[in-house]
VOTOR-497137 format. One record per residue (C-alpha): residue number from 1; x, y, z. Coordinates in nm, 3 decimals. Layout:
<sites>
SITE    k        u        v        w
SITE  NUM        X        Y        Z
...
</sites>
This chain:
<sites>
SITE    k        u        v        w
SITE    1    8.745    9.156   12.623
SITE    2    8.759    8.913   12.373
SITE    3    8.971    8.901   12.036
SITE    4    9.325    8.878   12.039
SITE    5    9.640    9.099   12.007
SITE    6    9.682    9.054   11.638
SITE    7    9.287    9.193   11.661
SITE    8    9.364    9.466   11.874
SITE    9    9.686    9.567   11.664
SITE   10    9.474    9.520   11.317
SITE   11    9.213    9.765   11.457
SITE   12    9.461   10.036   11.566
SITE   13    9.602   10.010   11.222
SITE   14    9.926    9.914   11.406
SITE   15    9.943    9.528   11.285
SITE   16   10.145    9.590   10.952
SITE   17   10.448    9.807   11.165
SITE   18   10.474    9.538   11.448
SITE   19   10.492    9.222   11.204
SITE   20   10.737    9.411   10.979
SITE   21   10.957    9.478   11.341
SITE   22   10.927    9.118   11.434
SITE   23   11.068    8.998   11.092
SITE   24   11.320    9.269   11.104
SITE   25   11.457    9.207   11.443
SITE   26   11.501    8.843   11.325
SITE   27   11.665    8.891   11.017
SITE   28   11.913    9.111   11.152
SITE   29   11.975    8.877   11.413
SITE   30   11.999    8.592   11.170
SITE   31   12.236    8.814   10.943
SITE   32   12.470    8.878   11.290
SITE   33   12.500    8.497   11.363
SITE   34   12.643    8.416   11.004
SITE   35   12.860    8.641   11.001
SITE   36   12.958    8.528   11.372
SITE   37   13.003    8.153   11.219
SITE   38   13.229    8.321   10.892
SITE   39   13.438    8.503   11.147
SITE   40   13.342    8.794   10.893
SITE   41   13.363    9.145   11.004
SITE   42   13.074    9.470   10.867
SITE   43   13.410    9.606   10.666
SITE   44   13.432    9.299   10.496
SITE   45   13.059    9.210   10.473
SITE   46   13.001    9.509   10.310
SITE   47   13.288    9.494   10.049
SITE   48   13.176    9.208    9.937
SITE   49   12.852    9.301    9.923
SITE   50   12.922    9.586    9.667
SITE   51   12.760    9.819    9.906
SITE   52   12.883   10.086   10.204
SITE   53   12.910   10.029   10.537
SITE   54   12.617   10.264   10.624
SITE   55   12.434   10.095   10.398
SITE   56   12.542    9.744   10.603
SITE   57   12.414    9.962   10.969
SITE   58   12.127    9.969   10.843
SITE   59   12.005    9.630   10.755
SITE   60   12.196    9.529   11.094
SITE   61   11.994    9.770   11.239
SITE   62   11.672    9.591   11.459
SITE   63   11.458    9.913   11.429
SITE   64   11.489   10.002   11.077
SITE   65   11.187    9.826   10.871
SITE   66   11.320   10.015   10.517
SITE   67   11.543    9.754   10.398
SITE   68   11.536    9.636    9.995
SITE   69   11.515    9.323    9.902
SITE   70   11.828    9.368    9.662
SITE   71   12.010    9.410   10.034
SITE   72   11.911    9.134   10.156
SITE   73   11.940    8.923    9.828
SITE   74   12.318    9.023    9.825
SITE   75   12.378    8.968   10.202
SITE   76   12.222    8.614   10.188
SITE   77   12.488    8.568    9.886
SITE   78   12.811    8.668   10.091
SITE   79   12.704    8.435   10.345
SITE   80   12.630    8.140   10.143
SITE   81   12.253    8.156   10.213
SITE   82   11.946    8.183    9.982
SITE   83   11.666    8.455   10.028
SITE   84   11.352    8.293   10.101
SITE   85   11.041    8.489   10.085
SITE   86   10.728    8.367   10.181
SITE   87   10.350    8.459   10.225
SITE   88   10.152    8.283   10.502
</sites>
């Protein structure tokens, strides 16, 4: 067999849509425990945010990959975090 997974998923094209999953799942996970810690509801989140409450589903959303960077830029904000982006 041979390789690995990352090979495999490369090869099928497929590596690029798991990865950006991965990250998403996390982040939206990340983004749920803050606002868990700030006793802050998706009502207010969003408010303060500047931005609707669908808008708010969706980056809280595991499956959905299209989020913007201005989203998460102003989520990080509310919640007294700083967007870090980084290529490895």
């Amino acid at each position: 067999m041979g390789g690995n997974f990352d090979d495999y998923l490369k090869e099928e094209g497929m590596l690029a849509e798991v990865e950006a999953s991965a990250t998403k799942r996390v982040i939206a996970y990340q983004i749920r425990e803050m606002m868990k810690k700030k006793k802050m509801n998706k009502s207010r989140l969003a408010f303060q945010m500047g931005t609707s409450r669908s808008a708010l589903e969706r980056l809280l959303e595991p499956e959905n990959v299209s989020v913007t960077l201005l989203t998460l830029e102003k989520a990080a904000l509310v919640l007294g975090k700083k967007l870090k982006i980084q290529l490895a």
